[in-house]
C-alpha positions as CSV (number, residue, x, y, z in Angstrom):
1,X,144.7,91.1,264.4
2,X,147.1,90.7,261.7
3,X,150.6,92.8,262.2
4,X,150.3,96.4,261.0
5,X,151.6,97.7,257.3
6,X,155.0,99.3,257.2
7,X,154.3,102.2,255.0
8,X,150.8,103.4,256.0
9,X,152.1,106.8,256.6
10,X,154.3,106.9,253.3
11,X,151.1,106.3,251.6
12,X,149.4,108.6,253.0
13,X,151.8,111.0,252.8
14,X,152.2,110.6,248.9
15,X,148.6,110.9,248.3
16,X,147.2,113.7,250.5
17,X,150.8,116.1,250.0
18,X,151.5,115.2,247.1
19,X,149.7,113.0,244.4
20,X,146.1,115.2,244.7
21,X,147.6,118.3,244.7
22,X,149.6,117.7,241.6
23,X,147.1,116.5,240.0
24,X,144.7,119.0,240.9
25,X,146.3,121.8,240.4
26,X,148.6,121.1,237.2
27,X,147.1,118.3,236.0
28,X,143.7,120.7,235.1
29,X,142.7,122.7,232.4
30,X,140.7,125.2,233.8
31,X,136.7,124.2,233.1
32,X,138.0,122.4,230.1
33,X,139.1,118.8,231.8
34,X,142.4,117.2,232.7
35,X,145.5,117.0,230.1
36,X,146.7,113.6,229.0
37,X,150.2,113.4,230.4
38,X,152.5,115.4,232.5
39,X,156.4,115.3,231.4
40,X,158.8,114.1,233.7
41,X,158.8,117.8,235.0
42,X,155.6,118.1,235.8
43,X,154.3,120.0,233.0
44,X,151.7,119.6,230.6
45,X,152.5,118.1,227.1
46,X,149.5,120.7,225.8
47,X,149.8,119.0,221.7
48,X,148.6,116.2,222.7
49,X,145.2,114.7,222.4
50,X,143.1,114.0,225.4
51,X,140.8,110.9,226.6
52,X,137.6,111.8,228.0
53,X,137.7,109.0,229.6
54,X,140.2,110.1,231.6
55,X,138.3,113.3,232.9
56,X,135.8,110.6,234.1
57,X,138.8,108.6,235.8
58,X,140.2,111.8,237.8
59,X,136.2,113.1,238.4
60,X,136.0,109.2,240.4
61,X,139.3,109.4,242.2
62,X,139.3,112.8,243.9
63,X,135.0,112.5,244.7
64,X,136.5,108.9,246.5
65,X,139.4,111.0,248.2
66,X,137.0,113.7,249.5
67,X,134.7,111.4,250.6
68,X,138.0,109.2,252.2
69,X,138.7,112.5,254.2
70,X,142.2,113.4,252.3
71,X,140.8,117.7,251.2
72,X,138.1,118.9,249.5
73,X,138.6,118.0,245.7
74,X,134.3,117.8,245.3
75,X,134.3,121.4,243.3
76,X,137.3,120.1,240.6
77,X,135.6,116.4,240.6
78,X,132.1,117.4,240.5
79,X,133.1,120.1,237.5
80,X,135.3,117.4,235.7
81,X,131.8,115.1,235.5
82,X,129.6,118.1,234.3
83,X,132.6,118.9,231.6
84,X,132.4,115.2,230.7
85,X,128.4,115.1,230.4
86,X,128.9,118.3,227.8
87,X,130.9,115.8,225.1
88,X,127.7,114.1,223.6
89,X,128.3,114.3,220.1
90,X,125.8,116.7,218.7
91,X,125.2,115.4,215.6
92,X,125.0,111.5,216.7
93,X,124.4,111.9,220.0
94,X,126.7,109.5,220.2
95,X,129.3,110.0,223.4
96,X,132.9,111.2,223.1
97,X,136.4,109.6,223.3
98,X,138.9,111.7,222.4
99,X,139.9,115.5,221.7
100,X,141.5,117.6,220.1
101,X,144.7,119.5,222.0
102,X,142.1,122.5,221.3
103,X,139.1,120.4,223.2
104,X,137.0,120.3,220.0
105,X,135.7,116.5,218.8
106,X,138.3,114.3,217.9
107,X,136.4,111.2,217.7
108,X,132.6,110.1,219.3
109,X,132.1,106.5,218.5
110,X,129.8,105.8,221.5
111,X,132.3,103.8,223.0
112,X,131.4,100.9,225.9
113,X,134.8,101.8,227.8
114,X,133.6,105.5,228.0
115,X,130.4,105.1,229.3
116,X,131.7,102.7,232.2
117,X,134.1,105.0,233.2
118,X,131.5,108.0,233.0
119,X,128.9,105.8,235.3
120,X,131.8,105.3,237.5
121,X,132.3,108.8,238.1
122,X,128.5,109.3,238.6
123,X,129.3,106.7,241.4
124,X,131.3,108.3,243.5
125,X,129.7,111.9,242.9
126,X,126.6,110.3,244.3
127,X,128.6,108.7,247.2
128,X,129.6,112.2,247.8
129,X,126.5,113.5,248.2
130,X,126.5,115.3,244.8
131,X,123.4,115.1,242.5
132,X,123.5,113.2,239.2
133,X,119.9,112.2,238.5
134,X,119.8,114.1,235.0
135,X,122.9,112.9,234.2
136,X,122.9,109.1,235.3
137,X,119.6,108.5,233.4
138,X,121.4,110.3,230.6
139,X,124.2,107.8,230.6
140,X,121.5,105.0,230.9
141,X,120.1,105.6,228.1
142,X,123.6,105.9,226.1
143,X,125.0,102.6,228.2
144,X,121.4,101.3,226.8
145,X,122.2,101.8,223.2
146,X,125.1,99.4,223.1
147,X,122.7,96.7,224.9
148,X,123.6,93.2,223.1
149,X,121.9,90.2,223.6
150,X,124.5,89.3,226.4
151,X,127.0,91.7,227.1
152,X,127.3,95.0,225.5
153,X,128.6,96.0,222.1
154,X,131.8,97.8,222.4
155,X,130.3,101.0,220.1
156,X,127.9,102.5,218.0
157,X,129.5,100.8,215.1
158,X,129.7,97.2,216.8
159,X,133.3,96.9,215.9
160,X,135.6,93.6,216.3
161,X,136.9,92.1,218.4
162,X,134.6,92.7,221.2
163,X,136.9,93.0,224.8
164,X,137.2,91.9,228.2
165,X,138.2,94.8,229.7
166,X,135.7,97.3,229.4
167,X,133.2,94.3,230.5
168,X,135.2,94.5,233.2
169,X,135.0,98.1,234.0
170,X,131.5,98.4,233.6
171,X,131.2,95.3,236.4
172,X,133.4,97.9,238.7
173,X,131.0,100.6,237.9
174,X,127.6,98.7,238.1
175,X,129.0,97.4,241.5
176,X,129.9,100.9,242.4
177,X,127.0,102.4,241.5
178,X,125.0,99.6,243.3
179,X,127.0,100.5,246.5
180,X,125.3,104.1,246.4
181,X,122.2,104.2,245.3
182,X,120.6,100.5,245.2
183,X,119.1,100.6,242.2
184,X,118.5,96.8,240.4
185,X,119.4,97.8,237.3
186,X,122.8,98.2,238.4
187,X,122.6,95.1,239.9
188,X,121.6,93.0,236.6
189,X,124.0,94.9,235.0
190,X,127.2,93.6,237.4
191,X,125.9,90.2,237.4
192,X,125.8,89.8,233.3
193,X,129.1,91.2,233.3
194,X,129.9,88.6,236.3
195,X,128.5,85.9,234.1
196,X,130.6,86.9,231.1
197,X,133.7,87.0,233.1
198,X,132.5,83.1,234.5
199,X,131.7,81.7,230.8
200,X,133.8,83.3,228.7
201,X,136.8,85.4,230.3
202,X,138.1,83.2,232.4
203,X,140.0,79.9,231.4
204,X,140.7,77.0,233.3
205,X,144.0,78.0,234.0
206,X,143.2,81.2,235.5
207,X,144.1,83.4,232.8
208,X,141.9,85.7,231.0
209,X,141.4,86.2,227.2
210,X,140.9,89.5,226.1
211,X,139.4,89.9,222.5
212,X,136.5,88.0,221.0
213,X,134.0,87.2,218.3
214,X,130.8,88.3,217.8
215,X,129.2,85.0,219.7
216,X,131.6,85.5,222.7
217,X,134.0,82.5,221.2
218,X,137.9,83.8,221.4
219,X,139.5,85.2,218.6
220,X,141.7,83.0,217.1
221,X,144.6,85.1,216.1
222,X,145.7,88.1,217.8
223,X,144.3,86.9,221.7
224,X,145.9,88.8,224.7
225,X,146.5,88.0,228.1
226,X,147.2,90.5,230.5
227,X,148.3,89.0,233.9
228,X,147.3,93.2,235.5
229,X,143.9,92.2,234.5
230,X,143.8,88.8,236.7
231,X,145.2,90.8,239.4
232,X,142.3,93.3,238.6
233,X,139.4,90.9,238.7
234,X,140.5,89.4,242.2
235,X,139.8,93.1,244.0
236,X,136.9,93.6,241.7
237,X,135.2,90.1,242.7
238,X,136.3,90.7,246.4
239,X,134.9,94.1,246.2
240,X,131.3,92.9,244.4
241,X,131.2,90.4,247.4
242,X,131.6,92.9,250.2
243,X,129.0,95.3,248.5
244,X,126.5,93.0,248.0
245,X,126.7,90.4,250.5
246,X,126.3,87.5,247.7
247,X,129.1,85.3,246.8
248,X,130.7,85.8,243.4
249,X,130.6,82.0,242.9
250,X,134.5,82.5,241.4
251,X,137.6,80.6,242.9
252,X,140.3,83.2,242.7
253,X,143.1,81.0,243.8
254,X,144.0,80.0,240.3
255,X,143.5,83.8,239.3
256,X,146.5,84.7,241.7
257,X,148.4,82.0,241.1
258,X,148.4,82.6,237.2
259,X,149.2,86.3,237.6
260,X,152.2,85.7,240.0
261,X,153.3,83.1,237.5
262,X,154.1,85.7,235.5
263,X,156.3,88.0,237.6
264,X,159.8,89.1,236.8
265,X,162.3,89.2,238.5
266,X,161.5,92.2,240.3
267,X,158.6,90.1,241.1
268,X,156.3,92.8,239.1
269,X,154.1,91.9,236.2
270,X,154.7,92.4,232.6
271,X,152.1,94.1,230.4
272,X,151.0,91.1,228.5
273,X,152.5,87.3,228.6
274,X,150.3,86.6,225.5
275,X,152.1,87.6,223.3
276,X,155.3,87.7,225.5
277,X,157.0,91.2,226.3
278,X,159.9,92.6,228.0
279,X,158.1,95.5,229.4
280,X,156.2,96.5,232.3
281,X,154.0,99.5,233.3
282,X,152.7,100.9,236.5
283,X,149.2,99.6,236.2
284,X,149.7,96.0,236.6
285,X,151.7,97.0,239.9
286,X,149.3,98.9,241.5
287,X,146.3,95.6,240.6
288,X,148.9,93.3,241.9
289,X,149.0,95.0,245.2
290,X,145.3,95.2,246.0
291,X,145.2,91.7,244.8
292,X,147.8,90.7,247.4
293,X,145.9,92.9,249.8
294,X,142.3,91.1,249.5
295,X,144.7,87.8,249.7
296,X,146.2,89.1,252.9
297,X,143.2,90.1,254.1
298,X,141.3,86.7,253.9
299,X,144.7,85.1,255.8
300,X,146.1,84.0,252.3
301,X,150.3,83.0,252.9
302,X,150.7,81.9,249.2
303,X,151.4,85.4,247.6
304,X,153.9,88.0,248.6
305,X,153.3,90.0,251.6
306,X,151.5,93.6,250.7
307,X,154.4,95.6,252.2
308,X,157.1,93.9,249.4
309,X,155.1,95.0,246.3
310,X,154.3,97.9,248.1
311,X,158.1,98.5,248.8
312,X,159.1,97.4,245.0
313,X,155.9,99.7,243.2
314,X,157.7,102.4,245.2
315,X,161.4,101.7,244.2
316,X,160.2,101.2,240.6
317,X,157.8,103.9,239.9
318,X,157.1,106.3,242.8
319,X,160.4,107.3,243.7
320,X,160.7,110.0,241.4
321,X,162.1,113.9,241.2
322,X,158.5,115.4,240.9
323,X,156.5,113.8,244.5
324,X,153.2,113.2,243.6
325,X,154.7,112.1,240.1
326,X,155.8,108.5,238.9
327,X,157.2,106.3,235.7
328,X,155.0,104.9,233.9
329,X,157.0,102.3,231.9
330,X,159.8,100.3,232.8
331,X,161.6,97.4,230.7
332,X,161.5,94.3,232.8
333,X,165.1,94.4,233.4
334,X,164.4,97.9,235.1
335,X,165.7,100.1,232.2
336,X,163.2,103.4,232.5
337,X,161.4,103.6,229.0
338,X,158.4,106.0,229.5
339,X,159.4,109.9,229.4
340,X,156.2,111.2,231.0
341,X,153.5,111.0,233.5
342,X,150.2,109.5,231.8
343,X,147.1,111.2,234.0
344,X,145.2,108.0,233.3
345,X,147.4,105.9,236.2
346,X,146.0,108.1,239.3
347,X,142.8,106.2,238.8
348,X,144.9,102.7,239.0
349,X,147.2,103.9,242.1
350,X,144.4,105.8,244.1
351,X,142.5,102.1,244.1
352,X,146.1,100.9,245.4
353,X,146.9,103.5,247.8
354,X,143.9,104.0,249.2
355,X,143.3,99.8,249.5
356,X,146.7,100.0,251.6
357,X,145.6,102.4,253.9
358,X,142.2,101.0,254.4
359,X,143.7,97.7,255.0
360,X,147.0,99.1,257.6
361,X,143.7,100.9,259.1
362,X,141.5,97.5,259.7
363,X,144.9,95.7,260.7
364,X,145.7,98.3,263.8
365,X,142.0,97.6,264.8
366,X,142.0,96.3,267.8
C-alpha cells in the first residue's frame, strides 16, 4: 500500500461544497444550457456567446459525479444533453457550435470536436442509468458523416488543418462509451483514433504535433505542441487499458518526460512550447496531475509526487475569493492574467479531482 494523499478531504471538499453547486446552480440557464464564463464574482457574463460543446462537457461531469456519489445532479445533466440534442441545424442538419448570447444559431459547421464531446455525455448518461438510445444513434449517424478514410474530417466543410485534439477526445469518448454499453463500434472507433495517435501524433521525442494535412503528414508552418496534451494522452492510454483489458501498445515514459521538460518554474506547464509562450492556463495543470497520478499509481519515482502539483494547482488557481471558482490564466511568472471563470475547465478539473480521490481511496486500501 502506497502512503495515503494529503489533501483527499480538500478535494473533496472543493467539489461536493463547492465546485458542483456553483456550477449548478449559477452556472445554468434555466432549460437553455450553461453560460460561457463566470466573472471573478461569480456571475454570468450574459453578452457572451456560448459553446455547445460546453453544455455537453458539464451534462458528462455532473452524470460522472452523481454516479461517483457527490448529490444528485442526474435532472440538470440529463436536461443539459437533451438541450444539446435540440441544436441540430435545421436547415443542414448539420450539428451546432456556438450561440448566440440569445441561444439562437451562431454557427453549425458539423464540427468533429462537437460530436466527441456530445457522445461523451451520452456516456456517462448511460453509465447513469439514463436512456440515450434515440439519441446516441442520432449522434452516430452525425459522427458518421465526418467518416474519412482514416480518421475523421474535422467538419462538414473538411476544413484545414485537420487536429490532434479532437482525435483525441473522440478516443476518450469511444473508450467511454465502450466502458458502458460494449458496443464494437465504439471499440473500432478508439482503436483508429489509437492508431492515429501511434502513426502520426506522436513523435519520437514524445511530443505531439497538433495540425496536419489532408494525408495526415504535419503541417509545415504553423505546428503546435501542447505539453497539457502529452500529459492528457498518458491518463487517456492508461484509462483505454484499464477499460478494456488490452494493452495500448504506447510507451508513455517519453510522453512524461517531454511534458515535464517543459515545466516552469512553478513546475506547471505552459500552454504551448511550440511556438514558445509565457503563459499558462489551468488545464494543463489539472492533465499534469492525473498524469502524475497514473505514474504514481504504476510505482513511477521519476515525476513529482501527486500531492506537489496537487498543492501548486491549488495555490495557483483554486485558491480564490468565490470557493468552487478558480483562475483560469496565469503568466508563467505567476502574474494573474485571465479576469473570469471559463465553464469549460470543470470538465478538465472534475477528471483531476475526482482521479485524486479515486487514487487517496485505492491508496488507504488495505
Amino acid at each position: 500500500m502506497t502512503a495515503p494523499l494529503r489533501h483527499r478531504d480538500r478535494a473533496e471538499d472543493w467539489l461536493t461544497r463547492h465546485a458542483l453547486p456553483l456550477w449548478t446552480g449559477a452556472g445554468l440557464i434555466p432549460s437553455a444550457g450553461v453560460w460561457e464564463t463566470l466573472d471573478h464574482d461569480a456571475q454570468p457574463l450574459r453578452d457572451r456567446s456560448r459553446r455547445l460543446r460546453v453544455s455537453s462537457r458539464q451534462a458528462y461531469a455532473f452524470a460522472c459525479a452523481s454516479i461517483a456519489g457527490h448529490g444528485d445532479y442526474l435532472p440538470q445533466a440529463e436536461a443539459l444533453f437533451r438541450y444539446v440534442m435540440t441544436k441540430f441545424d435545421p436547415d443542414t442538419g448539420n450539428f451546432t457550435a456556438t450561440l448566440n448570447p440569445d441561444g439562437s444559431i451562431l454557427t453549425a459547421p458539423h464540427d468533429l470536436y462537437d460530436l466527441a464531446f456530445a457522445h461523451l455525455a451520452a456516456a456517462a448518461l448511460t453509465g447513469a442509468g439514463i436512456g440515450t438510445g434515440d439519441a446516441l444513434a442520432q449522434l452516430d449517424a452525425a459522427l458518421d458523416r465526418l467518416k474519412a478514410p482514416l480518421g475523421w474530417y474535422e467538419d462538414a466543410a473538411r476544413r484545414l488543418p485537420r487536429r490532434q485534439n479532437p482525435h483525441m477526445h473522440l478516443f476518450e469518448a469511444m473508450t467511454e462509451l465502450y466502458a458502458v454499453a460494449g458496443r464494437p463500434r465504439d471499440l473500432a472507433n478508439a482503436q483508429e483514433c489509437l492508431a492515429l495517435f501511434r502513426d502520426h501524433f506522436l513523435q519520437p521525442d514524445g511530443t505531439i504535433l497538433e495540425f496536419f494535412n489532408d494525408d495526415w503528414t504535419p503541417v509545415a508552418e504553423g505546428q503546435g505542441v501542447e505539453p497539457g496534451h502529452m500529459a492528457e494522452w498518458i491518463w487517456l492510454l492508461d484509462r483505454y487499458e484499464r477499460v478494456t483489458g488490452q494493452p495500448a501498445g504506447i510507451d508513455t515514459a517519453p510522453l512524461l518526460a517531454a511534458a515535464l521538460a517543459e515545466r516552469d518554474d512553478a513546475g506547471l506547464l505552459p500552454d504551448t512550447s511550440v511556438p514558445p509562450c509565457d503563459t499558462r492556463r489551468l488545464w494543463p495543470q489539472t492533465e499534469l496531475l492525473r498524469a502524475c497520478l497514473v505514474h504514481h499509481r504504476k510505482g513511477g519515482t521519476d515525476a513529482p509526487h501527486p500531492d506537489t502539483v496537487f498543492q501548486a494547482l491549488w495555490d495557483q488557481y483554486l485558491d480564490t475569493p468565490v470557493p468552487g471558482g478558480w483562475y483560469d490564466r496565469r503568466g508563467c511568472d505567476g502574474t494573474l492574467l485571465s479576469d473570469d471563470m471559463p465553464a469549460s475547465s470543470f470538465y478538465h478539473l472534475w477528471g483531476a479531482m475526482r482521479a485524486y480521490l479515486d487514487h487517496a481511496e485505492a491508496s488507504e486500501t488495505p
